[in-house]
C-alpha atoms as a printed R data frame, in Angstrom:
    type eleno elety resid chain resno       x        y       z
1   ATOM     1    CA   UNK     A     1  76.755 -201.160 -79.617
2   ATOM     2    CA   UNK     A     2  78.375 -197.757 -81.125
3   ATOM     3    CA   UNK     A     3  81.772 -196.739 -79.413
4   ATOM     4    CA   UNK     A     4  80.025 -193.650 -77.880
5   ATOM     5    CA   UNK     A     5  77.796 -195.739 -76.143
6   ATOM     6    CA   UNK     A     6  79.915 -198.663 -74.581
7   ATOM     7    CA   UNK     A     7  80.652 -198.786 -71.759
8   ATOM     8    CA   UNK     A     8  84.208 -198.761 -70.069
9   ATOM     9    CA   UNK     A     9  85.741 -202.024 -68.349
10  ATOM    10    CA   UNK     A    10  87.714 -202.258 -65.103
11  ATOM    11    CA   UNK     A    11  91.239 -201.697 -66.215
12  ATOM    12    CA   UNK     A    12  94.387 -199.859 -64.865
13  ATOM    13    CA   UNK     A    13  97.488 -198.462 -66.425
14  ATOM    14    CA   UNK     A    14 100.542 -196.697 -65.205
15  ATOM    15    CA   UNK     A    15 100.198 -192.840 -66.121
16  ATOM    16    CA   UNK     A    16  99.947 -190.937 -68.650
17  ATOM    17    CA   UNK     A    17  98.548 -194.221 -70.162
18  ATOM    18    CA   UNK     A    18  98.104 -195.457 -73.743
19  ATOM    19    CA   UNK     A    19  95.348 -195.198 -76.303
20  ATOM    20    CA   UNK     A    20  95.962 -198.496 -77.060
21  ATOM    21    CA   UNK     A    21  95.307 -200.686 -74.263
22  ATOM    22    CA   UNK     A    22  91.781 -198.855 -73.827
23  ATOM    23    CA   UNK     A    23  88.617 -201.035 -73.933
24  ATOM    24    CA   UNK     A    24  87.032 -199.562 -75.471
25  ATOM    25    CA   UNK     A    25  89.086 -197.741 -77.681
26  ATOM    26    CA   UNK     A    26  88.079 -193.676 -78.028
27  ATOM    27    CA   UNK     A    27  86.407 -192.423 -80.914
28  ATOM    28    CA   UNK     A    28  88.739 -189.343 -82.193
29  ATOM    29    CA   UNK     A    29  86.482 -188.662 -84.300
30  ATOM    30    CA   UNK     A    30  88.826 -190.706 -87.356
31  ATOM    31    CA   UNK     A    31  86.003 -192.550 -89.195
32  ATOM    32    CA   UNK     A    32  83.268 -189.701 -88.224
33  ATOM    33    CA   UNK     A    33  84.609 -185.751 -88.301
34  ATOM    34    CA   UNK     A    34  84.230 -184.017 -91.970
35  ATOM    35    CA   UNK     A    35  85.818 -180.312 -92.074
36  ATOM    36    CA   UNK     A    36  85.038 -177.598 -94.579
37  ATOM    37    CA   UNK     A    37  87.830 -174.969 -94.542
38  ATOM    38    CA   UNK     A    38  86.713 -173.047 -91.353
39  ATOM    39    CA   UNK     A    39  90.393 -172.537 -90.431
40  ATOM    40    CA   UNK     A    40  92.123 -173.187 -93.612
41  ATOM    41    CA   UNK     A    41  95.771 -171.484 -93.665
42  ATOM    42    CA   UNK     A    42  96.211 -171.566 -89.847
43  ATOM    43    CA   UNK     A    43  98.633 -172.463 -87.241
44  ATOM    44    CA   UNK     A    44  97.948 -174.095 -84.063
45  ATOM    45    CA   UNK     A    45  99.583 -175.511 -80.634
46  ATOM    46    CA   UNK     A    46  97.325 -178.459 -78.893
47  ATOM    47    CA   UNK     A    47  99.237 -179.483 -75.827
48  ATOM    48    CA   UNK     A    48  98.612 -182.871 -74.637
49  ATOM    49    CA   UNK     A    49  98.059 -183.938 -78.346
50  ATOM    50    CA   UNK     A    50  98.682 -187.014 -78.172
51  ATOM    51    CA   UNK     A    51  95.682 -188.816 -77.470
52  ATOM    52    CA   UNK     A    52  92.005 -188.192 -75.491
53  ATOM    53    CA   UNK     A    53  90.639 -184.405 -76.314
54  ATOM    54    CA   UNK     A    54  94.034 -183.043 -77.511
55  ATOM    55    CA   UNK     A    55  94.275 -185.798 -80.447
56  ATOM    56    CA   UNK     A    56  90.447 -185.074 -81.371
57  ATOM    57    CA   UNK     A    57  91.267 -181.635 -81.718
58  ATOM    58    CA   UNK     A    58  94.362 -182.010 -83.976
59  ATOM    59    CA   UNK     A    59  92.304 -184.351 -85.764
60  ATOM    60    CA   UNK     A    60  89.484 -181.990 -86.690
61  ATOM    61    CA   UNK     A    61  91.803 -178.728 -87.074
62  ATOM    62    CA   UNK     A    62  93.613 -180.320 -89.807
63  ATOM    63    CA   UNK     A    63  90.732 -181.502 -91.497
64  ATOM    64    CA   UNK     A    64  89.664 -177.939 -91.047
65  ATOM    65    CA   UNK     A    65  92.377 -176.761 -93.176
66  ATOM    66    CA   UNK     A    66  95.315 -176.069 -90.020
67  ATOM    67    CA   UNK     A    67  98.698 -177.180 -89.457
68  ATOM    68    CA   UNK     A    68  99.340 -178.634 -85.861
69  ATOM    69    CA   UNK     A    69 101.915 -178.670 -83.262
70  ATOM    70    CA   UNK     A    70 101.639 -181.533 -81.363
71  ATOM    71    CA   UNK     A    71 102.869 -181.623 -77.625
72  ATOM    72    CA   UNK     A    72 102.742 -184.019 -75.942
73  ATOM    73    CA   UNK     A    73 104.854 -185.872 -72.929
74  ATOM    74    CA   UNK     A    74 106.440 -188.919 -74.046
75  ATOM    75    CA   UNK     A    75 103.594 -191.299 -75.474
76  ATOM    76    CA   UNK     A    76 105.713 -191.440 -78.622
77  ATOM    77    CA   UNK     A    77 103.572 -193.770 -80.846
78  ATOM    78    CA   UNK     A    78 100.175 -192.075 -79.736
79  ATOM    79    CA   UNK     A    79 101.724 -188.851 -80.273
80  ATOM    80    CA   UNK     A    80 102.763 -190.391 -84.219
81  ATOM    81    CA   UNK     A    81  99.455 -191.913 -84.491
82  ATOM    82    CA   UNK     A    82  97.840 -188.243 -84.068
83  ATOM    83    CA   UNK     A    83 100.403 -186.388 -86.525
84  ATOM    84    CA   UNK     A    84  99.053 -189.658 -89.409
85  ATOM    85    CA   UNK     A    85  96.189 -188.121 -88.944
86  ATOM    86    CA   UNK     A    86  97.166 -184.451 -89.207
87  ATOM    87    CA   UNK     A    87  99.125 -185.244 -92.327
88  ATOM    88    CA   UNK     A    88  96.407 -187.705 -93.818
89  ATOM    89    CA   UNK     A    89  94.520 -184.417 -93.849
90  ATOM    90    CA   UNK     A    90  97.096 -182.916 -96.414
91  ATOM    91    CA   UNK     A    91  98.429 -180.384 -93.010
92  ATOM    92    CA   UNK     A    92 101.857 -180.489 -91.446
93  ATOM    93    CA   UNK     A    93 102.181 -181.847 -87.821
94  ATOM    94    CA   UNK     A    94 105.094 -180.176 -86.051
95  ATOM    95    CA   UNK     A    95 105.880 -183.086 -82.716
96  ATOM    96    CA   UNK     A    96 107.810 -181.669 -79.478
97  ATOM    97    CA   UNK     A    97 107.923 -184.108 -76.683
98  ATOM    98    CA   UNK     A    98 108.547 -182.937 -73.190
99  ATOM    99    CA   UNK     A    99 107.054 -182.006 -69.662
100 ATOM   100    CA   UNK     A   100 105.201 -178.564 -69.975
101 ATOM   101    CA   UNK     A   101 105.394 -178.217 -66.269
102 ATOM   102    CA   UNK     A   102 108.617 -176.810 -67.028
103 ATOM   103    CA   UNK     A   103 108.242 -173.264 -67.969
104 ATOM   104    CA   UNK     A   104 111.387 -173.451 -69.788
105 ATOM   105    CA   UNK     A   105 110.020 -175.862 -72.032
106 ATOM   106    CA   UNK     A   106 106.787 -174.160 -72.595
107 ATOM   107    CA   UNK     A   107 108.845 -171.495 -73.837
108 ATOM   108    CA   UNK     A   108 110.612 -174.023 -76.495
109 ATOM   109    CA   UNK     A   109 106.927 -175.015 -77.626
110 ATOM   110    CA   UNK     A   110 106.164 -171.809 -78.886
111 ATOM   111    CA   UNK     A   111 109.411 -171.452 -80.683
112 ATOM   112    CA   UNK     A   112 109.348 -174.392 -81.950
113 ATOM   113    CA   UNK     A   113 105.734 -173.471 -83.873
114 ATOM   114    CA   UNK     A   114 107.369 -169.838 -84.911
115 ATOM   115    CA   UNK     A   115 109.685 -171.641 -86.375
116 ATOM   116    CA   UNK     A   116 108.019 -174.101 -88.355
117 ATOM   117    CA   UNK     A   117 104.775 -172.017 -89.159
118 ATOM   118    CA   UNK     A   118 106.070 -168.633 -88.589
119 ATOM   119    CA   UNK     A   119 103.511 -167.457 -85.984
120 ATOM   120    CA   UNK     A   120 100.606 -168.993 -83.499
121 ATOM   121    CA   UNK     A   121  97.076 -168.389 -84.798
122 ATOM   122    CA   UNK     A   122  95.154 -170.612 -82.069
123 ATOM   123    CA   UNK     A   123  96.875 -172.142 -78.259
124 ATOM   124    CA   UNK     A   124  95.014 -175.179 -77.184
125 ATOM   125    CA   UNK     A   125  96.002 -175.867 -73.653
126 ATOM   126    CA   UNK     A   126  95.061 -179.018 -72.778
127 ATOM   127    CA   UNK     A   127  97.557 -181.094 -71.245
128 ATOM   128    CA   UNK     A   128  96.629 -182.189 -67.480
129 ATOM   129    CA   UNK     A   129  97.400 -184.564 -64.507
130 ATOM   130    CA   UNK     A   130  95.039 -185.587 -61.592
131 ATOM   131    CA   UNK     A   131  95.577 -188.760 -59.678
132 ATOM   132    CA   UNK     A   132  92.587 -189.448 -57.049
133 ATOM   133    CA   UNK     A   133  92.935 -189.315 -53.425
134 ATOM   134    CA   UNK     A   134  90.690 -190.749 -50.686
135 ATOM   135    CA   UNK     A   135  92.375 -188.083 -48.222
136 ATOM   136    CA   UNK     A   136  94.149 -184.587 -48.117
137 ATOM   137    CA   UNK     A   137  97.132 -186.332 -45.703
138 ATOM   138    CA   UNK     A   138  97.834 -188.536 -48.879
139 ATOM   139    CA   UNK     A   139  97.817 -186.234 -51.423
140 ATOM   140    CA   UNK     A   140 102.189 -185.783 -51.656
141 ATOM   141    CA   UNK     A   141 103.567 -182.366 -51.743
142 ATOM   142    CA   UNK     A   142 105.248 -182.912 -55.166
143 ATOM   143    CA   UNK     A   143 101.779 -183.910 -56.454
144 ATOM   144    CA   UNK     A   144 100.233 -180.960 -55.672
145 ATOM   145    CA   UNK     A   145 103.150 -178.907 -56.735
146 ATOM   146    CA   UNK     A   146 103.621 -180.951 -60.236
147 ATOM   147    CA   UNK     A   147  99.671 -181.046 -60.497
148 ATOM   148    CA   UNK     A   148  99.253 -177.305 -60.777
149 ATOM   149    CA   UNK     A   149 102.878 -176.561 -62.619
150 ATOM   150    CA   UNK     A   150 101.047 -179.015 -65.170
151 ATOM   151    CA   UNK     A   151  97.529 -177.932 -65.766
152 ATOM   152    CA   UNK     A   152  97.725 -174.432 -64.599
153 ATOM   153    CA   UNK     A   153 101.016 -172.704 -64.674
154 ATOM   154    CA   UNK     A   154 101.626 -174.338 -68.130
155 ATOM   155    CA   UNK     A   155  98.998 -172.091 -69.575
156 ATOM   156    CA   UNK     A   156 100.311 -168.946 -68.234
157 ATOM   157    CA   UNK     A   157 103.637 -169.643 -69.426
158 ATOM   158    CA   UNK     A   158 102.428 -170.582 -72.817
159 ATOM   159    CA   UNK     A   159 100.461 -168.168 -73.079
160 ATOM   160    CA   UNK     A   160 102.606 -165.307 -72.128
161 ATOM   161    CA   UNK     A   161 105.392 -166.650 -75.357
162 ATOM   162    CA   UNK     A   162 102.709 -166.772 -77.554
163 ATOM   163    CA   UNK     A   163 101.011 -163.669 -77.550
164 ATOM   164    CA   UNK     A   164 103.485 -161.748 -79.221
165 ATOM   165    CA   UNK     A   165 103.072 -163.736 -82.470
166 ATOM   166    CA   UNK     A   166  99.419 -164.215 -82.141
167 ATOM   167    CA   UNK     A   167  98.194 -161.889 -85.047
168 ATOM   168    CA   UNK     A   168  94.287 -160.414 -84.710
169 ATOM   169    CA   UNK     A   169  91.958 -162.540 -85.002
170 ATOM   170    CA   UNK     A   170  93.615 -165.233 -82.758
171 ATOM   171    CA   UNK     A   171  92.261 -167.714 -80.108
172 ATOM   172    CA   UNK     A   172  93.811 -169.075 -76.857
173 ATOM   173    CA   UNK     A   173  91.272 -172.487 -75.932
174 ATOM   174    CA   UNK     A   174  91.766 -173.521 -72.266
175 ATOM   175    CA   UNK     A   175  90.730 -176.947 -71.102
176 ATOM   176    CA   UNK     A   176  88.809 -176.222 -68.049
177 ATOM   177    CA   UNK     A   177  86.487 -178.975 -66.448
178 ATOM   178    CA   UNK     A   178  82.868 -179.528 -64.883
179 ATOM   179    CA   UNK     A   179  85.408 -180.109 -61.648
180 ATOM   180    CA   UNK     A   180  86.303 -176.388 -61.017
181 ATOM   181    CA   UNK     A   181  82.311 -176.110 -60.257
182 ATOM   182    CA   UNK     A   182  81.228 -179.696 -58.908
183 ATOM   183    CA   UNK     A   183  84.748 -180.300 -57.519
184 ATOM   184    CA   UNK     A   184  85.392 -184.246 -56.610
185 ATOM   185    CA   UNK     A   185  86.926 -184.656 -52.965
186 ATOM   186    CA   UNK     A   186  88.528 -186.959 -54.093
187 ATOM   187    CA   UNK     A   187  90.588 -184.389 -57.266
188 ATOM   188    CA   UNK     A   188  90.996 -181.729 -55.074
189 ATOM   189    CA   UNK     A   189  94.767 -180.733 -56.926
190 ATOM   190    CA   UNK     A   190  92.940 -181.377 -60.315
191 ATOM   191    CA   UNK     A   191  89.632 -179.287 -59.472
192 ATOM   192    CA   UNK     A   192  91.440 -176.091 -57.976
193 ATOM   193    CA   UNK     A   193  93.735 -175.826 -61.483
194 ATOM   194    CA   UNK     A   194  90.166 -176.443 -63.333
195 ATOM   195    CA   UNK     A   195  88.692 -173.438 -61.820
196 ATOM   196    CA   UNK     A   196  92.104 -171.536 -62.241
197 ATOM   197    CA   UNK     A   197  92.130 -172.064 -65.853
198 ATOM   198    CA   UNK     A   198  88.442 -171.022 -66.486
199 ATOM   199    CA   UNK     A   199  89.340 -168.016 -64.484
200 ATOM   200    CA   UNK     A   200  92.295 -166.974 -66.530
201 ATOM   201    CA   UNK     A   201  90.215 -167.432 -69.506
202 ATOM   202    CA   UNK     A   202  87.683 -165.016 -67.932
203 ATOM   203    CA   UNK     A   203  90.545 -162.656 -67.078
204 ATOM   204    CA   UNK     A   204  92.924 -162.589 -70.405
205 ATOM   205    CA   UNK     A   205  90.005 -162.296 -72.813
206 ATOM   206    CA   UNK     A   206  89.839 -158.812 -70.664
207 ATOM   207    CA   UNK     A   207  93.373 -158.403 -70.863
208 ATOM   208    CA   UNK     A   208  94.054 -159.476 -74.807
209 ATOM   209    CA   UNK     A   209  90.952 -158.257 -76.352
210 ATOM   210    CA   UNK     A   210  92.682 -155.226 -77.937
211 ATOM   211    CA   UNK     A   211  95.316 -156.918 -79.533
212 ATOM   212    CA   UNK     A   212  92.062 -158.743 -81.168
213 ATOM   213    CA   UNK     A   213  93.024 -161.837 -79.200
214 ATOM   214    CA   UNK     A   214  89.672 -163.951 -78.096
215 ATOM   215    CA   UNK     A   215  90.009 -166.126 -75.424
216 ATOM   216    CA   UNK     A   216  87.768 -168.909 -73.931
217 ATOM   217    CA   UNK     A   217  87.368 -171.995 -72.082
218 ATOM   218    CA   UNK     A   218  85.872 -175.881 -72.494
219 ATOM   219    CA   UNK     A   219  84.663 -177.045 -69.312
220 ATOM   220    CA   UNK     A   220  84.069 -181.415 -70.235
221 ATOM   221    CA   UNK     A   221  82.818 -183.206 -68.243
222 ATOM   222    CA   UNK     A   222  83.524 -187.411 -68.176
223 ATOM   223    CA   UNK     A   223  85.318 -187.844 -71.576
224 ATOM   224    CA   UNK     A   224  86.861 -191.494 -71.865
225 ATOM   225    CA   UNK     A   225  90.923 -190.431 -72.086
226 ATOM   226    CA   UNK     A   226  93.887 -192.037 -71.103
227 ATOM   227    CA   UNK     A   227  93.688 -190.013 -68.252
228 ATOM   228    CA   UNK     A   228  91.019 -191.882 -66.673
229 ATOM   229    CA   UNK     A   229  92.409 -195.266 -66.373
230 ATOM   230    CA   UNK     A   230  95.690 -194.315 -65.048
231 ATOM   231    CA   UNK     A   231  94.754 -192.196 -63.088
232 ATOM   232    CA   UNK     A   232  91.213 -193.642 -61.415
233 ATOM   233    CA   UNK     A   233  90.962 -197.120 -59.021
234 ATOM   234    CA   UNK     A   234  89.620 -199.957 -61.788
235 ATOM   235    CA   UNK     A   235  85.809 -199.955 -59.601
236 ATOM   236    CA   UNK     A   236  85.422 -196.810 -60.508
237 ATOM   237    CA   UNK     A   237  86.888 -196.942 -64.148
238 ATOM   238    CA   UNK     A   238  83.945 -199.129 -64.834
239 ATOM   239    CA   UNK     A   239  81.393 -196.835 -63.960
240 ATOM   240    CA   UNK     A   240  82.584 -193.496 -65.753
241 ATOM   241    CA   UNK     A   241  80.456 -191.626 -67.136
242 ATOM   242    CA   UNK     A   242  77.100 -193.106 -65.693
243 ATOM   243    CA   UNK     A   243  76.525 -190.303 -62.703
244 ATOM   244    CA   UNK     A   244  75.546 -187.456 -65.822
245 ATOM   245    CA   UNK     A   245  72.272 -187.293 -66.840
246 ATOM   246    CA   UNK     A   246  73.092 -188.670 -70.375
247 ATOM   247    CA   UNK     A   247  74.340 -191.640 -68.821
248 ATOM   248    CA   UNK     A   248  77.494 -192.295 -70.419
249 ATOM   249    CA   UNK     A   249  80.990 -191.123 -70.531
250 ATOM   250    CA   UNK     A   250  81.957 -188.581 -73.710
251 ATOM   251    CA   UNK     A   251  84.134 -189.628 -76.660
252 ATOM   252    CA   UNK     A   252  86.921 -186.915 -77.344
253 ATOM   253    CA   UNK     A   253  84.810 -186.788 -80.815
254 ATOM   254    CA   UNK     A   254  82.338 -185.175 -79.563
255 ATOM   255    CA   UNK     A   255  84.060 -182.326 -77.637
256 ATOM   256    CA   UNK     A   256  86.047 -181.291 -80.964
257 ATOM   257    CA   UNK     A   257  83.917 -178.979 -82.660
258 ATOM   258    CA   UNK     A   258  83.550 -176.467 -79.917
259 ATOM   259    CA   UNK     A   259  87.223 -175.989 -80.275
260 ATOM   260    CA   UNK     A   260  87.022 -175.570 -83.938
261 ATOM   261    CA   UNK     A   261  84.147 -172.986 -83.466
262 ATOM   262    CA   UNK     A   262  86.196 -171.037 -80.745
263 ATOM   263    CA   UNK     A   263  89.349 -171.606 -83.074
264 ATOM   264    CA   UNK     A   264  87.922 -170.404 -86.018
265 ATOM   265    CA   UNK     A   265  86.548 -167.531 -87.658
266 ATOM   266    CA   UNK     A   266  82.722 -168.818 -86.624
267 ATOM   267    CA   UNK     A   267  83.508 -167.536 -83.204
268 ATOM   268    CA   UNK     A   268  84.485 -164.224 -84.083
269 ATOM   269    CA   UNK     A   269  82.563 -162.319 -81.312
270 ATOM   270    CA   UNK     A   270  83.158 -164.764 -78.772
271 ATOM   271    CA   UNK     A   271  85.362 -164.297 -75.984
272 ATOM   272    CA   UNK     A   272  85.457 -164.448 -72.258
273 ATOM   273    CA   UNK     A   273  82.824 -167.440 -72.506
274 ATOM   274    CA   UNK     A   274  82.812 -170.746 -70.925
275 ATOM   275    CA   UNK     A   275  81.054 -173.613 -72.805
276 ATOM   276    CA   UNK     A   276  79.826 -176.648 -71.254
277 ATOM   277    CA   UNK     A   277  80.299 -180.364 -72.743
278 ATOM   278    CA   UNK     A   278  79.453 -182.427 -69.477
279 ATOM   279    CA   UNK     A   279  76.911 -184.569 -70.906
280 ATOM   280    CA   UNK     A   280  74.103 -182.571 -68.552
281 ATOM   281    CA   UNK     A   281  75.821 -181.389 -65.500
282 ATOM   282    CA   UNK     A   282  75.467 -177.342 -65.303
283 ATOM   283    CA   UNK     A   283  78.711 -175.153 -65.227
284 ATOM   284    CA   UNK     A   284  78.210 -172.158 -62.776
């Protein structure tokens, strides 16, 4: 049976998890993704880097022809397993640890890529927490407060450092979710940041589309991350994925090249658009 069709086991680990005590372990696309020069010569920022989606990404920009900053919180050896990659692919990875729900530090990201590549062609935001919640009177305060500093209010204040060294012809990528338009009950803090970020999106293409910035939004749907066994009880680990009409969870493989078409040059008249990889559930 092929990685993109196994399915998950029960298992549980502490967040934000580890790649490597996954069973089955996600298909990043190492073995699988080919690039041809479609964004040779450019410089990007992937938050949450490290592993699931973000690491994916990195792994098909490079091989695209980009050099990558990799944030990432403090999974230190998926975060070094990611930049082998970038730098397998002949491109320099740039790491920067921290916790982007701190604006100062969001702030340090993009100076830190300046720095090292001398502007920001394309901002992947993609770092995000959820933790499920049978009720509303358990979800903490903190949570929700640390929930939508993460996911949300990290892309504003990413965005808002980059844009003055985003040249024409840029891209911000925001990691939205089939959750801001089939929210769970039980991710309420998750699904409202969801729908914030794919109305941002919506909103700075608007806003940045004289500068010659595009901007534009992935909405997956069940893609088999860290995210999901540290953050999901084991019962329902083991069924992830099945609800969609393709019947399966997504590898972070196969959500890659819609960022590299809204990254690159291909995508040159899109912006303001919201693409779907949800395995069959409609967006709105």
């Amino acid at each position: 049976m092929s990685e993109q069709t196994s399915q998950p086991q029960q298992q549980q680990q502490q967040p934000p998890g580890e790649t490597s005590e996954m069973t089955p372990t996600p298909d990043h696309g190492e073995d699988s993704y080919t690039g041809s020069g479609k964004m040779t010569g450019k410089a990007a920022i992937i938050t949450g880097a490290d592993s699931g989606i973000g690491r994916a990404v990195a792994i098909a920009f490079a091989r695209e022809g980009a050099d990558v900053l990799i944030s990432y919180l403090s999974e230190d050896e998926d975060a070094r397993e990611t930049a082998s990659w970038v730098e397998k692919a002949g491109r320099k990875a740039v790491l920067v640890p921290g916790d982007v729900s701190d604006p100062a530090h969001c702030r340090s990201i993009v100076g830190k890529a300046v720095e090292e590549f001398g502007r920001v062609d394309v901002l992947v935001n993609n770092a995000a927490f959820q933790m499920s919640h049978e009720t509303l009177e358990e979800i903490p305060d903190e949570e929700w407060d640390h929930t939508l500093a993460t996911n949300l209010s990290a892309f504003f204040h990413l965005s808002k450092a980059a844009v003055p060294h985003m040249p024409p012809g840029s891209s911000i990528i925001g990691s939205s979710s089939v959750n801001s338009d089939m929210p769970k009950p039980t991710l309420i803090p998750y699904s409202v940041t969801k729908a914030g970020i794919a109305n941002m999106c919506a909103s700075m293409a608007q806003l940045l589309g004289p500068k010659g910035i595009r901007v534009n939004s992935v909405a997956p749907g069940p893609v088999w991350t860290p995210l999901i066994p540290s953050t999901m009880p084991p019962e329902e680990v083991e069924t992830f994925g099945q609800q969609v009409p393709l019947g399966r969870a997504g590898q972070p493989a196969e959500l890659a090249p819609v960022y590299v078409l809204l990254a690159s040059d291909d995508g040159s008249y899109i912006s303001g658009a919201r693409y779907a990889v949800t395995g069959g559930n409609p967006i709105l």
